[in-house]
C-alpha positions as CSV (number, residue, x, y, z in Angstrom):
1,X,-18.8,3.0,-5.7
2,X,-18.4,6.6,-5.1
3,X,-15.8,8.9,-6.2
4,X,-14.3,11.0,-4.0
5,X,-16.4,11.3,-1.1
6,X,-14.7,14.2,1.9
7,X,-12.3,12.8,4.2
8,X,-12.5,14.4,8.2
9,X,-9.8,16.3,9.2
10,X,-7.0,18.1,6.9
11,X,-5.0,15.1,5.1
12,X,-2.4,16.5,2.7
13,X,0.0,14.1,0.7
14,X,3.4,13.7,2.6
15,X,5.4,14.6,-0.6
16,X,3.7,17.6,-2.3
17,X,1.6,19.1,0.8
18,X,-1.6,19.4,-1.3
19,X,-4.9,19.2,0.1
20,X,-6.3,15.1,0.3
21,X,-10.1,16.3,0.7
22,X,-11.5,13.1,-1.3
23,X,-11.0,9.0,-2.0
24,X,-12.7,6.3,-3.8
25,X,-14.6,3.5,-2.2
26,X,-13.4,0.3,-2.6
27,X,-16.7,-0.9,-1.1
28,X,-19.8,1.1,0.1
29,X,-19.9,3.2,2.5
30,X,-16.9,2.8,3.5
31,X,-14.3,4.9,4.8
32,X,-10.1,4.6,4.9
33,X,-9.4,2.8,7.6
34,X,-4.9,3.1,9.0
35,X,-3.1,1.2,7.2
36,X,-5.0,1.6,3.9
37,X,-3.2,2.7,0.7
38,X,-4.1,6.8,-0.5
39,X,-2.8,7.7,-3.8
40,X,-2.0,11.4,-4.4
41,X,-4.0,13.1,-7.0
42,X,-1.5,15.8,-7.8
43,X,1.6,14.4,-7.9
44,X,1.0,10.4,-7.7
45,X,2.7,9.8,-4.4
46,X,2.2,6.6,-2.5
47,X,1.0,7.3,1.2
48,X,-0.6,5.2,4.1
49,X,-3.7,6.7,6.0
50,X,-3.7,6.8,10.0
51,X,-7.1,7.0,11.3
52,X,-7.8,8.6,14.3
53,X,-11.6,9.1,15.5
54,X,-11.8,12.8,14.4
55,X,-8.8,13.2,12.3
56,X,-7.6,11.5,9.0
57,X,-3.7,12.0,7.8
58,X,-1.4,10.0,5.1
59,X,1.9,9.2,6.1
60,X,4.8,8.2,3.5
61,X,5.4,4.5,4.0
62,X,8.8,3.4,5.0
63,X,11.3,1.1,2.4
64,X,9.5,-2.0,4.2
65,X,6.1,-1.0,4.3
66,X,6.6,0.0,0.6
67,X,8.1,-3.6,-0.3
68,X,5.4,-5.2,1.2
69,X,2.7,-3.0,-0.4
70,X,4.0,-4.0,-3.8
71,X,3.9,-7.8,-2.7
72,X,0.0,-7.5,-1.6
73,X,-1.0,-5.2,-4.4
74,X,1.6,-5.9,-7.6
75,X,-0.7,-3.2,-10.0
76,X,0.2,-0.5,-7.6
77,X,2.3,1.3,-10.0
78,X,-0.5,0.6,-12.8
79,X,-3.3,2.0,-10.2
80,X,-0.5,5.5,-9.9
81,X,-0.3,5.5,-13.6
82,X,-4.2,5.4,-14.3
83,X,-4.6,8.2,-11.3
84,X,-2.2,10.4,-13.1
85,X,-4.0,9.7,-16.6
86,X,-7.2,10.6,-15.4
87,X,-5.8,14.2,-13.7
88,X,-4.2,14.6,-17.3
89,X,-6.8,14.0,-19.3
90,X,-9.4,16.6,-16.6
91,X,-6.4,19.0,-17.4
92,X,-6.3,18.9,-20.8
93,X,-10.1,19.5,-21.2
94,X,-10.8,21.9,-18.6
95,X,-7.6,24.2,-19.8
């Protein structure tokens, strides 16, 4: 699995408008495909990619879409938690 390989296009995270240049893998080689789940690095948001051929973007999921995420993936507050931990812990040694 590789870390953070560059996404096309300009994503930014629907609530804090910072730059989403990078994900993780689940699988190799692979890339986000619509639908998939992007967690914000900066600020821990929950967003959905839509995939166009040339362009990537992450929209915020509606109250439904969010239910249903929580129903199909029920350590999706434990995957925020352990995205925010790691930006913590790159903060505190690189400050």
């Amino acid at each position: 699995m590789r870390k953070n390989p560059k996404l096309p296009g300009n994503a930014v995270c629907p609530n804090c408008n910072k730059g989403a240049d990078g994900y993780t893998e689940t699988e190799p080689d692979t890339k986000p495909k619509t639908g998939d789940v992007a967690i914000c690095a900066y600020c821990g948001a929950i967003g959905l990619y839509e995939v166009d051929v040339d362009y990537v973007y992450i929209r915020r999921p509606s109250m439904d879409e969010m239910k249903v995420l929580l129903e199909q993936i029920p350590d999706l507050p434990k995957q925020v938690i352990a995205v925010m931990s790691r930006k913590k812990g790159y903060l505190e040694q690189n400050n």
